[in-house]
Legacy VTK file of the C-alpha trace (Angstrom):
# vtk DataFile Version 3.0
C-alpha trace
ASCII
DATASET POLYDATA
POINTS 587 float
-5.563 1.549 17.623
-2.255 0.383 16.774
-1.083 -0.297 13.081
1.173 -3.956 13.983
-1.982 -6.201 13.515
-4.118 -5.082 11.321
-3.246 -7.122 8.118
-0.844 -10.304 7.500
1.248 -8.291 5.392
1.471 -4.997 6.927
5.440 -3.850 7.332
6.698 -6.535 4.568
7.051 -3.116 2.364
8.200 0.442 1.988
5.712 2.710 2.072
6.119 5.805 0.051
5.240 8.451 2.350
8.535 7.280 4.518
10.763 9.202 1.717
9.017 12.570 3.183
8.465 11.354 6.904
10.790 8.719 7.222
13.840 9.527 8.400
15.427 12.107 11.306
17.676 14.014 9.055
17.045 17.739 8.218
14.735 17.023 5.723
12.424 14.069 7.554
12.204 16.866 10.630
11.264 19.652 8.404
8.396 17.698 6.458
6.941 16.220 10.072
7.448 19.688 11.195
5.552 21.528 8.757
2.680 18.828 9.042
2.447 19.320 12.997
1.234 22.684 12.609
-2.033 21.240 11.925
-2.169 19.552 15.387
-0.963 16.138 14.053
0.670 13.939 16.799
3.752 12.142 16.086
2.725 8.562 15.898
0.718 9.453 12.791
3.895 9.298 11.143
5.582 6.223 12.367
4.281 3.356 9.809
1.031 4.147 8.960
-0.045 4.267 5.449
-0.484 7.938 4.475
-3.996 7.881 2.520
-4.898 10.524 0.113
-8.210 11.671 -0.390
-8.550 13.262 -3.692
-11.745 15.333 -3.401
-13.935 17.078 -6.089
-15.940 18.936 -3.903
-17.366 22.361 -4.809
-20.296 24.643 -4.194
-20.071 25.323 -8.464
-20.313 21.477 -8.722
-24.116 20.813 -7.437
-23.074 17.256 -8.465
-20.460 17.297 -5.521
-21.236 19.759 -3.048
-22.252 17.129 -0.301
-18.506 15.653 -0.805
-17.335 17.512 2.508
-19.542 15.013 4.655
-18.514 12.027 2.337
-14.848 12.609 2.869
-15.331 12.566 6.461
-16.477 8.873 6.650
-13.831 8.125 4.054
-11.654 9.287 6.799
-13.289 7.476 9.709
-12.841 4.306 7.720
-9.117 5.078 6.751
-8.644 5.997 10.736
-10.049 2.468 11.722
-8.016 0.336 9.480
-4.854 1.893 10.914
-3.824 4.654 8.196
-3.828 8.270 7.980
-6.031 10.405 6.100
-4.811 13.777 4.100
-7.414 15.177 2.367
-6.797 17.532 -0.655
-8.730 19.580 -3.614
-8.517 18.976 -6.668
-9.813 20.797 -9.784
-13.900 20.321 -9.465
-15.188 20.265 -13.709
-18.880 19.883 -12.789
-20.752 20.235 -15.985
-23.520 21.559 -14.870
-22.242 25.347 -14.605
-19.070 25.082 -16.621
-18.393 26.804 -19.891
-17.932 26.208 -22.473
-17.555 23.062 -21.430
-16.755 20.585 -18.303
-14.856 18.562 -21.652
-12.294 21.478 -22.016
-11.277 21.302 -18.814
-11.099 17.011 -17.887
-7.716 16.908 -18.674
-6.453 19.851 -16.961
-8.182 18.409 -14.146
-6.637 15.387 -14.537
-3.055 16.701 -14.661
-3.952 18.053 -11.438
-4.742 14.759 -10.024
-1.398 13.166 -11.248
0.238 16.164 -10.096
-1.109 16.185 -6.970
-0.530 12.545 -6.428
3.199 12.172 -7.386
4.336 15.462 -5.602
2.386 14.439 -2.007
3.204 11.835 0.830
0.916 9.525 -0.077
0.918 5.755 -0.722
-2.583 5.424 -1.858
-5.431 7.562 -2.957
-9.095 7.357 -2.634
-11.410 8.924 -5.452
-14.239 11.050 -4.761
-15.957 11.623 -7.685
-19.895 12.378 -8.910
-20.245 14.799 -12.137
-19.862 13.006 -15.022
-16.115 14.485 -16.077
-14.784 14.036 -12.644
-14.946 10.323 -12.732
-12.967 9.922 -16.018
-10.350 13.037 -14.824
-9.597 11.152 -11.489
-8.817 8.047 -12.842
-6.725 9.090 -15.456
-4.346 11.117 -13.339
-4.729 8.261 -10.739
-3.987 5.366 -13.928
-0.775 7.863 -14.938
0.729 7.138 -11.420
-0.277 4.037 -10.762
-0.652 4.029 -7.315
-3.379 1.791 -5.029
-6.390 3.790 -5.749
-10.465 2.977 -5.305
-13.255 5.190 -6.019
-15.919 6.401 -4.101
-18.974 8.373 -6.020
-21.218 10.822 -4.569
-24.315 8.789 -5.790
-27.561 10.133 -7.295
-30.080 12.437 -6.531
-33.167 11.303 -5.395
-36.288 11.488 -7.886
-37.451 14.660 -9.135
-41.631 15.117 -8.877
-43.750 17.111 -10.508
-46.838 17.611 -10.649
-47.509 14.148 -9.589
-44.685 12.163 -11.720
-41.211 11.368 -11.338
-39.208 13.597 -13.469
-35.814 12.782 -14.788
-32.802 15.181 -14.666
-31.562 16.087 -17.416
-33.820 14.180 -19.537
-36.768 16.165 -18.634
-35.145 18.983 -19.836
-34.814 18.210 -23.423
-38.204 16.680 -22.931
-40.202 19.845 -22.134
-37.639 22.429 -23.853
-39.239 20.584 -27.305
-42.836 20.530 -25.359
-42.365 24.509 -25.078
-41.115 24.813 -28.373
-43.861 22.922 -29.945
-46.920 24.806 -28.162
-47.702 21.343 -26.118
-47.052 22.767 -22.561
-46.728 26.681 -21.665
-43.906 28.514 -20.100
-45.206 28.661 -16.364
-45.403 24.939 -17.087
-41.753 24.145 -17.977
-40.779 26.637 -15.262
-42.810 25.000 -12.889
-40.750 21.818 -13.282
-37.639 23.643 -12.262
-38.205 23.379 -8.678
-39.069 19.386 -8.586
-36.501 18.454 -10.592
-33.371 18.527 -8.468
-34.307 17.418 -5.057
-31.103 16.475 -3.437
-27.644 16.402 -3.226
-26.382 13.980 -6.074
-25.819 13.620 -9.861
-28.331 13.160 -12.340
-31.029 10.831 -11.461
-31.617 9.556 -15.105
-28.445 7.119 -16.930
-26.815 9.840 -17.962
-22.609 10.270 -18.347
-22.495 10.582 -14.350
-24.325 7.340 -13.826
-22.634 5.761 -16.561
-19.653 6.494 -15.339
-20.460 5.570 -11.573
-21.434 1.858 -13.180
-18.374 2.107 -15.681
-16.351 2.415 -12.348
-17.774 -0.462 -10.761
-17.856 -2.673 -14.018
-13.979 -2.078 -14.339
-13.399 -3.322 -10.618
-12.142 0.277 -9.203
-15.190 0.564 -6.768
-16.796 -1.529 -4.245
-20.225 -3.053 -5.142
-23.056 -1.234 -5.156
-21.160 1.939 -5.502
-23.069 3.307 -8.767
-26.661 3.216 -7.512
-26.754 3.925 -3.819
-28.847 7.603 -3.640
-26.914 10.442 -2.561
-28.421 11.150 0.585
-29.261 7.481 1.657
-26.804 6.364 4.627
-25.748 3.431 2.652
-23.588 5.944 0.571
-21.665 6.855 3.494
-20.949 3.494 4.965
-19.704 2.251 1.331
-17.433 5.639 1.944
-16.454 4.141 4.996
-15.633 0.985 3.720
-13.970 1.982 0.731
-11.684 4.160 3.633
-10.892 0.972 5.182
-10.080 -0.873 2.093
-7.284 1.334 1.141
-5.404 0.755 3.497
-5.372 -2.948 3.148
-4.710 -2.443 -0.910
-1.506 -0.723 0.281
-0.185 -3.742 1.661
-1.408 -5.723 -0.659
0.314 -3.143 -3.463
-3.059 -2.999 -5.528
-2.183 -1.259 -7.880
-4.919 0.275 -10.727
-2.553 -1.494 -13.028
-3.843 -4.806 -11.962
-7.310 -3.528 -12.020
-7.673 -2.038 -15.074
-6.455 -4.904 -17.108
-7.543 -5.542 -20.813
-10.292 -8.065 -19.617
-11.737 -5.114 -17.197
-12.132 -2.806 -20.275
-13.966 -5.665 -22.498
-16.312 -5.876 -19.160
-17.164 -2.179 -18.851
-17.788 -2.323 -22.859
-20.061 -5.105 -22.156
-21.674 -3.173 -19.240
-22.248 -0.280 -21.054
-24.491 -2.175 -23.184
-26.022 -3.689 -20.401
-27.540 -0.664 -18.751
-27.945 1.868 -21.410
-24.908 3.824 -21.348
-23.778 7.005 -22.437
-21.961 7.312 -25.461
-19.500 9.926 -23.656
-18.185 6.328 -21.744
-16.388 5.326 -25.423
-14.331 8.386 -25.152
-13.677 8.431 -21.219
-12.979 4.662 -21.206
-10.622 4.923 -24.355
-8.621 8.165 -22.285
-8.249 6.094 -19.173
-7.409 3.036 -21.243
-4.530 5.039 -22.633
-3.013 6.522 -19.487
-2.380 2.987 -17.965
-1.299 1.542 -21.411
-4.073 -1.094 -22.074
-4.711 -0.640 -26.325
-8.871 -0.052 -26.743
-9.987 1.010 -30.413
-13.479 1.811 -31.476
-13.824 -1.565 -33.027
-13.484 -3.090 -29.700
-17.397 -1.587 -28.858
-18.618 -3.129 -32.170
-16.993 -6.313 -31.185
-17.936 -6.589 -27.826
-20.702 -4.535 -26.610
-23.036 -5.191 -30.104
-25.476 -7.885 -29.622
-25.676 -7.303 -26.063
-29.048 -6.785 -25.024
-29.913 -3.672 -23.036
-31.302 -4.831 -19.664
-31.921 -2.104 -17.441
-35.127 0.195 -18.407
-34.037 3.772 -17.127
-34.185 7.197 -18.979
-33.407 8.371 -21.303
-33.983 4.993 -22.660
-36.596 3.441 -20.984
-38.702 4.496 -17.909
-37.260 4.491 -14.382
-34.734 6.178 -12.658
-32.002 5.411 -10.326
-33.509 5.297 -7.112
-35.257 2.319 -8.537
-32.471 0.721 -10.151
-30.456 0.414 -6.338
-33.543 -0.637 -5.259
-33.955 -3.215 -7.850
-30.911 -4.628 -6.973
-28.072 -1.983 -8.763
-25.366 -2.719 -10.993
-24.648 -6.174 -8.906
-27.954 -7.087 -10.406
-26.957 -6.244 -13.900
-24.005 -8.053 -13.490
-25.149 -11.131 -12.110
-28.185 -11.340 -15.390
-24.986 -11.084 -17.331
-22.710 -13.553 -15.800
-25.415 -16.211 -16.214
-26.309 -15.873 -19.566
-22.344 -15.989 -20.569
-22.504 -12.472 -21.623
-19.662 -11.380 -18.618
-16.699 -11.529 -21.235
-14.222 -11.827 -18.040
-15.490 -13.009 -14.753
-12.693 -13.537 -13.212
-11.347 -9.731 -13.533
-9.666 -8.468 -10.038
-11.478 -5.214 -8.209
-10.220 -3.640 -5.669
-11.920 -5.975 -2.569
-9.139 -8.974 -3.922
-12.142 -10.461 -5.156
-13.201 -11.497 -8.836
-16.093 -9.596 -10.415
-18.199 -12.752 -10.637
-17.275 -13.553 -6.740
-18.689 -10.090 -5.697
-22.109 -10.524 -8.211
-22.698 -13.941 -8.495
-25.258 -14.260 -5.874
-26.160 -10.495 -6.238
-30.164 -10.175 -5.515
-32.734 -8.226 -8.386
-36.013 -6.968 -6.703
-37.586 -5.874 -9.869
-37.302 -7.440 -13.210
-39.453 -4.494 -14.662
-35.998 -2.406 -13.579
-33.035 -4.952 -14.374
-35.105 -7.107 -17.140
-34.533 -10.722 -17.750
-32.118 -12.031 -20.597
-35.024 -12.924 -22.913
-37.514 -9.753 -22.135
-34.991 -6.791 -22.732
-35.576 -2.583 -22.845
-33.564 -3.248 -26.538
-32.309 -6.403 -28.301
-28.854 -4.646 -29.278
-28.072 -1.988 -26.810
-24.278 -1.948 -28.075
-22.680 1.171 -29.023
-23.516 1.475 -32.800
-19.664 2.391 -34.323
-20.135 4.351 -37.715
-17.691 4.822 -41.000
-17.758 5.846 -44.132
-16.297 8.807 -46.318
-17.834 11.412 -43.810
-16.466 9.550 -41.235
-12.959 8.018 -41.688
-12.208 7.847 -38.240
-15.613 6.950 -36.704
-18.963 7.964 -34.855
-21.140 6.820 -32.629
-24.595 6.575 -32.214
-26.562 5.155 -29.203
-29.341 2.957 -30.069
-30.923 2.784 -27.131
-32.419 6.367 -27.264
-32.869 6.220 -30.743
-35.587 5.537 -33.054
-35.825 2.269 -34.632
-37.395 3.464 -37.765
-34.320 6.018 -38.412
-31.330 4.018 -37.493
-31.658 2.928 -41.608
-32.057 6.464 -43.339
-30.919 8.760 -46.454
-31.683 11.961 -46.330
-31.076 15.664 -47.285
-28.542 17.777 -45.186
-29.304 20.657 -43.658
-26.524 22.101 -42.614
-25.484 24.270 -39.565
-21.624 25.721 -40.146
-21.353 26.156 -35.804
-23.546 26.070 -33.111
-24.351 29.973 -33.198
-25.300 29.285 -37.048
-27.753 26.498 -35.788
-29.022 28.524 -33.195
-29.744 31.671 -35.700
-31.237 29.546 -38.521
-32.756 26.699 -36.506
-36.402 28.323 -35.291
-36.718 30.158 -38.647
-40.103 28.989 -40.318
-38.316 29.401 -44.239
-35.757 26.840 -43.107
-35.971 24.380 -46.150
-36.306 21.388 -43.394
-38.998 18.584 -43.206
-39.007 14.820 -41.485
-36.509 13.004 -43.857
-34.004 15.843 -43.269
-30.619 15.287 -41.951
-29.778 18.299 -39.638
-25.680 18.719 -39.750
-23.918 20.219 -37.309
-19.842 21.194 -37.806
-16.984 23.139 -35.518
-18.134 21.560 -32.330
-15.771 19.242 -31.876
-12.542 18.673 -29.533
-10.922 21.586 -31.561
-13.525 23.329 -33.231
-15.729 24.322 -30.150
-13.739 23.692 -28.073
-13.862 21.240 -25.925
-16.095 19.282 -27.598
-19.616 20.560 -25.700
-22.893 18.782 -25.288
-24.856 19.908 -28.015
-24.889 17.496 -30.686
-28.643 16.684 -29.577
-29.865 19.736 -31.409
-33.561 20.556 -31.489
-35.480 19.635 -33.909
-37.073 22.451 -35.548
-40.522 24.548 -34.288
-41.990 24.032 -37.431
-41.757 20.078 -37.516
-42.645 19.818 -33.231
-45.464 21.631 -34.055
-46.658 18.823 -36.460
-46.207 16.071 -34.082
-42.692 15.284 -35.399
-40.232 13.993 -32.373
-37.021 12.433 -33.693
-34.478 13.668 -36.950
-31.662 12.026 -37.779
-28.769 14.393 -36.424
-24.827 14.431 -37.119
-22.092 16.391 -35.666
-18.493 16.233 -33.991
-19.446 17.413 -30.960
-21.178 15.576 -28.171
-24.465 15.110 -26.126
-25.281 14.489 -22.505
-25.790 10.873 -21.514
-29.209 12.245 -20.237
-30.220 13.120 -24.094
-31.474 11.099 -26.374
-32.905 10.919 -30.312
-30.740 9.375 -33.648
-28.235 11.061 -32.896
-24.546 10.449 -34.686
-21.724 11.500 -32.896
-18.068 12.292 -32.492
-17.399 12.381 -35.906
-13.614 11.954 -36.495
-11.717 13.785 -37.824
-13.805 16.909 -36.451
-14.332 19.449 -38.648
-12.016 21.933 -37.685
-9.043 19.352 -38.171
-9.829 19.317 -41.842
-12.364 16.021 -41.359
-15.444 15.596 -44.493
-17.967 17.144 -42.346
-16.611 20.622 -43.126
-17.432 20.122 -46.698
-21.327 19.213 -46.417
-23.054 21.524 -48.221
-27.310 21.842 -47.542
-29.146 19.259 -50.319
-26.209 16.570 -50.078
-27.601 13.242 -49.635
-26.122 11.388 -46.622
-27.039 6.953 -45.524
-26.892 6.177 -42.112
-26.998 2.528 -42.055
-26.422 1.582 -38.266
-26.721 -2.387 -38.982
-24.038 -2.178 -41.508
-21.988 0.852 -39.381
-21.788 2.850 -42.558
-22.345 6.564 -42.408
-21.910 8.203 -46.226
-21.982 11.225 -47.898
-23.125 10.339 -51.635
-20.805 12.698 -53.451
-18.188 11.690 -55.778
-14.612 11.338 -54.922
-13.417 13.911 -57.269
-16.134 16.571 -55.656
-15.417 15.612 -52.661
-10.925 16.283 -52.860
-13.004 19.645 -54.820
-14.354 20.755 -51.797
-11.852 19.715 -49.766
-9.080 21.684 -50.968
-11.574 25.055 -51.012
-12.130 24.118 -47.313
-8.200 23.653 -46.380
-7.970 26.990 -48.183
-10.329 28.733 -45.822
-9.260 27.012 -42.694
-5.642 28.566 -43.990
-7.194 32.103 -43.952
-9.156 31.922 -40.925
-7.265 33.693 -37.675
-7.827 31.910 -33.970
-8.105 34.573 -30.974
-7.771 31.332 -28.389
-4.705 31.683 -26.134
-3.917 30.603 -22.326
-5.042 26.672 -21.496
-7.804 27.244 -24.875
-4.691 27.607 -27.126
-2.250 24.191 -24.937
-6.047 22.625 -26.011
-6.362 22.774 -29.868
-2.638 22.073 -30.121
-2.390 19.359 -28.234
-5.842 17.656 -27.770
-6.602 14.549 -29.255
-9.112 13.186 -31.930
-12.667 11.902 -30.179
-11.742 8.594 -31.524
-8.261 8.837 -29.289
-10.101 9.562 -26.464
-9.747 13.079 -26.627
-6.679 13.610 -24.579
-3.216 15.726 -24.841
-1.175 13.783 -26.823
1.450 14.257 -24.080
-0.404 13.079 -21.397
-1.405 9.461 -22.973
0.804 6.684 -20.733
2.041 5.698 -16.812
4.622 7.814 -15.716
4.296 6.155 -12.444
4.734 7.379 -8.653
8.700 7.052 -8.380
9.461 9.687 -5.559
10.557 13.596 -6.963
13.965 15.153 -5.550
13.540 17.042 -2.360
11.772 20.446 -2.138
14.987 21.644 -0.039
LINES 1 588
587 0 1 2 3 4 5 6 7 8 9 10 11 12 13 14 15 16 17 18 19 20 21 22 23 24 25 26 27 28 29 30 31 32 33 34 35 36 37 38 39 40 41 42 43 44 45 46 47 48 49 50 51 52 53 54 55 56 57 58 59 60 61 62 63 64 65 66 67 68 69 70 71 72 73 74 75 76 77 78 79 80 81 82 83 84 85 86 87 88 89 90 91 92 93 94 95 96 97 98 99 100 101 102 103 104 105 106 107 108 109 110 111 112 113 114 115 116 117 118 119 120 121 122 123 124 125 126 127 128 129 130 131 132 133 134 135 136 137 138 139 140 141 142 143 144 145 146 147 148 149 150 151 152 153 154 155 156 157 158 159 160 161 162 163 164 165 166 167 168 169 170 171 172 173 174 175 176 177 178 179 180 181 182 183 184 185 186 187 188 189 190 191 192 193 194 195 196 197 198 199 200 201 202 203 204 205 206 207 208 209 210 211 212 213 214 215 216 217 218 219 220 221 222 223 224 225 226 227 228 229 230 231 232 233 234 235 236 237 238 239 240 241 242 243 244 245 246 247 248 249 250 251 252 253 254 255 256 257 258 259 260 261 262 263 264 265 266 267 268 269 270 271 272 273 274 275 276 277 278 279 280 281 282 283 284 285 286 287 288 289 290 291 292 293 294 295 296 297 298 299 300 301 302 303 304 305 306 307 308 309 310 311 312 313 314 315 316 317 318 319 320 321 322 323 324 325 326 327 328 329 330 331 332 333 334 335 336 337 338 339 340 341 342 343 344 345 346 347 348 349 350 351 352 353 354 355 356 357 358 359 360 361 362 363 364 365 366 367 368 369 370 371 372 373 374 375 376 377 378 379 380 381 382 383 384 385 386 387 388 389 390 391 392 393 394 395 396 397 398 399 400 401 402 403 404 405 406 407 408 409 410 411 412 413 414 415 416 417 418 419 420 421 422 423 424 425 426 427 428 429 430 431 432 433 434 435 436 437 438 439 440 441 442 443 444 445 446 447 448 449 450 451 452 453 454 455 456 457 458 459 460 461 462 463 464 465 466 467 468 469 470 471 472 473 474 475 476 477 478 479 480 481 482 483 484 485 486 487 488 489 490 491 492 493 494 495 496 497 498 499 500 501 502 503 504 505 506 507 508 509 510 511 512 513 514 515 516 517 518 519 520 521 522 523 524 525 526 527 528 529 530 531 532 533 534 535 536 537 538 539 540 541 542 543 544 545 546 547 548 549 550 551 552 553 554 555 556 557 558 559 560 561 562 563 564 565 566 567 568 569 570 571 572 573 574 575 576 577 578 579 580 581 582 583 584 585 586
């Protein structure tokens, strides 16, 4: 196939990759040469668009390890529209296996991407992403460059069964570790479950981060339509990989760049989206990060602003009942999208994605199968599915809470701490039956956070205690400044900034303090006075002063650079475009 008729503006600019293969001095010759070696004949270098493809895959991701067969229709796709494909690894953060966390590691991953991207011939990249930190990581180094870029997920698994019900990922997990814990199900019981669970290839089945993020994606105009939703292993997924190869090429012409995707307007969308399906509350710090790296200004007001009122539509765990085989079948994000356009809740229809087309021209006529799955306007999962944005004197800087998963009853609550000084405290003091704990108790969780942990780990969903399962109890109302996984749910408050270890009021909770949550109002207080609570705080600064840090390598570039959860948790020197100008010559 030749490359002089494939699109009406094809030649009309330089493409990048020329400065490596471009010319016939020493340089040009050695770069071609060096390629050749793999077999590559010399017309692949005479005008074609050089097409990275940025790929996640890895046997330690489960989330990603069917990316190998994805990247190869990617590449059919990029082959057919008249460019040439260079496929390449970046760092694979799948949070399934990583520790201490997949968080400690997105923005090293990230800086790979950029890397990776500026140093290469290429004048586009295509994003293949699935595990809920790789979606965030690739578009951030992708936003820093600023080159044509579209994303292509790996999709979710297909349902897990057991014992003749659909079982969540993830969600079943925290499900039947409480059932255990509580004496309502045995241990060959939760064991059996392990084998039904994960069925497939894919990310979590439930609307956890990975989902979230797969919709976030689309909502923000970086992916084709459908692109959240289709299963893993369904063919669909692979011809949308094969599109989205063919695409590329054609934004490369067009000079599509992510700056003209991920506008101001797209953000307010994805907020707005979020809502809309039930959302993670990991997407306020991933969308703030990416946000930052390509210079659009998104504060935590912005989600009480936007995405509060907004009804939650679609009814999948952890919030509500299905999964996500049923939401692609009901119709996918396209369907959300559409239920929002027409009830004027789509802040920006008109928002570019990467097709050249509006968000509202790809949706508007989008079909829904099942309103039971994608609900109607006036028959929602939740009234007010908006992130619920929290401050107060125990959080200056903000939390979050998700009120989708939470409990109705709680989300207005005063309480008595009970507090946990770390995670390893929490789990030494949480199943013992003397723990002065009942139903009204606030469990409090400190030193989890972005510095403290670190990275920032999923474990902000703590279990409740044995002694309260055991009576039938099923939801606390629980703070930290750590996080939880999309696929969680419960009152949970979250992200509390400034973290504890950066000298933030929740290091200074003390067991018996009284602490209002008052979602409505987004107040979250701890009812001490002023003058006790500077007390405290200069004890605290004193200890913090005396304690001694063993972290060194990337764990110590972390803590000293990271960012506040509220920031988005990036490296301060990371936040911005740098671009894709072209480095000096290798030689």
């Amino acid at each position: 196939m030749t490359v002089d008729k494939k699109h009406p503006l094809q030649n009309t600019r330089p493409l990048r990759s020329a400065e490596w293969f471009g010319s016939n001095d020493k340089n040009g010759m050695m770069y071609r040469s060096w390629m050749k070696n793999q077999g590559i004949p010399d017309h692949e270098f005479q005008g074609k668009p050089i097409i990275g493809i940025c790929n996640t895959w890895s046997e330690l991701t489960p989330c990603n390890a069917h990316f190998r067969k994805i990247a190869e229709h990617v590449k059919r796709g990029i082959s057919e529209a008249g460019g040439f494909p260079v496929e390449f690894p970046v760092f694979s953060n799948g949070e399934s296996n990583l520790r201490p966390t997949a968080m400690l590691t997105r923005n090293l991953a990230s800086m790979d991407v950029e890397e990776s991207i500026r140093g290469n011939p290429m004048d586009a990249v295509v994003l293949l992403v699935g595990c809920d930190k790789t979606t965030p990581a690739l578009l951030m180094g992708a936003a820093s460059c600023d080159v044509p870029a579209i994303v292509v997920t790996g999709g979710p698994m297909l349902n897990g069964k057991h014992e003749g019900k659909d079982l969540g990922s993830g969600t079943a997990v925290w499900q039947l570790s409480e059932a255990v814990k509580g004496g309502e199900i045995s241990m060959h019981q939760f064991l059996a479950a392990e084998a039904g669970m994960s069925r497939s290839a894919g990310t979590c089945n439930t609307m956890g981060t990975a989902s979230t993020m797969a919709c976030m994606a689309e909502a923000l105009g970086t992916s084709l339509p459908h692109n959240a939703a289709i299963p893993a292993v369904d063919a669909r997924r692979y011809v949308l990989a094969h599109m989205s190869g063919m695409r590329i090429v054609d934004m490369v012409w067009e000079d599509l760049r992510l700056s003209k995707i991920l506008t101001r307007e797209a953000f307010e969308n994805a907020i707005r989206v979020n809502a809309a399906i039930g959302g993670s509350t990991n997407a306020v710090i991933h969308l703030k990060a990416i946000a930052a790296r390509i210079g659009v200004p998104l504060e935590l007001e912005d989600w009480t602003r936007i995405g509060r009122g907004t009804p939650t539509l679609v009814d999948l765990q952890p919030s509500g009942r299905f999964l996500m085989e049923e939401f692609y079948y009901a119709g996918g994000l396209p369907g959300v999208l559409r239920r929002l356009g027409e009830a004027g809740l789509l802040p920006h229809k008109d928002a570019l994605t990467v097709n050249g087309k509006s968000l509202w021209e790809n949706n508007q006529d989008a079909p829904i199968y099942n309103d039971e799955v994608i609900r109607v306007i006036d028959k929602p999962l939740i009234d007010d599915g908006g992130i619920c944005i929290l401050r107060g004197n125990l959080a200056p800087r903000g939390a979050v809470l998700k009120p989708s998963a939470a409990t109705p009853a709680l989300m207005q609550h005063r309480g008595k701490a009970v507090v946990f000084e770390d995670f390893a405290h929490y789990k030494a003091r949480i199943n013992d039956p003397e723990l002065d704990v009942d139903a009204s108790s606030v469990l409090v969780m400190k030193n989890c956070g972005p510095k403290g942990y670190p990275g920032m780990a999923e474990v902000g969903n703590m279990g409740l205690p044995p002694k309260l399962l055991a009576q039938g109890i099923k939801d606390m109302v629980r703070i930290s400044d750590a996080r939880m996984s999309g696929t969680a749910y419960g009152t949970v408050v979250l992200h509390v900034a400034p973290e504890a270890a950066a000298g933030g009021p929740l290091g200074i909770v003390q067991d018996g303090d009284w602490i209002e949550l008052d979602c409505a109002g987004g107040r979250l207080h701890l009812d001490i006075s002023d003058a006790e609570m500077a007390q405290r705080q200069v004890a605290r600064e004193a200890v913090n002063a005396a304690a001694v840090t063993a972290h060194s390598g990337y764990q110590r570039l972390y803590i000293d650079r990271v960012l506040q959860a509220d920031e988005g948790c990036d490296f301060d020197f990371l936040v911005g475009c740098r671009g894709s100008a072209v480095p000096k010559h290798s030689h």
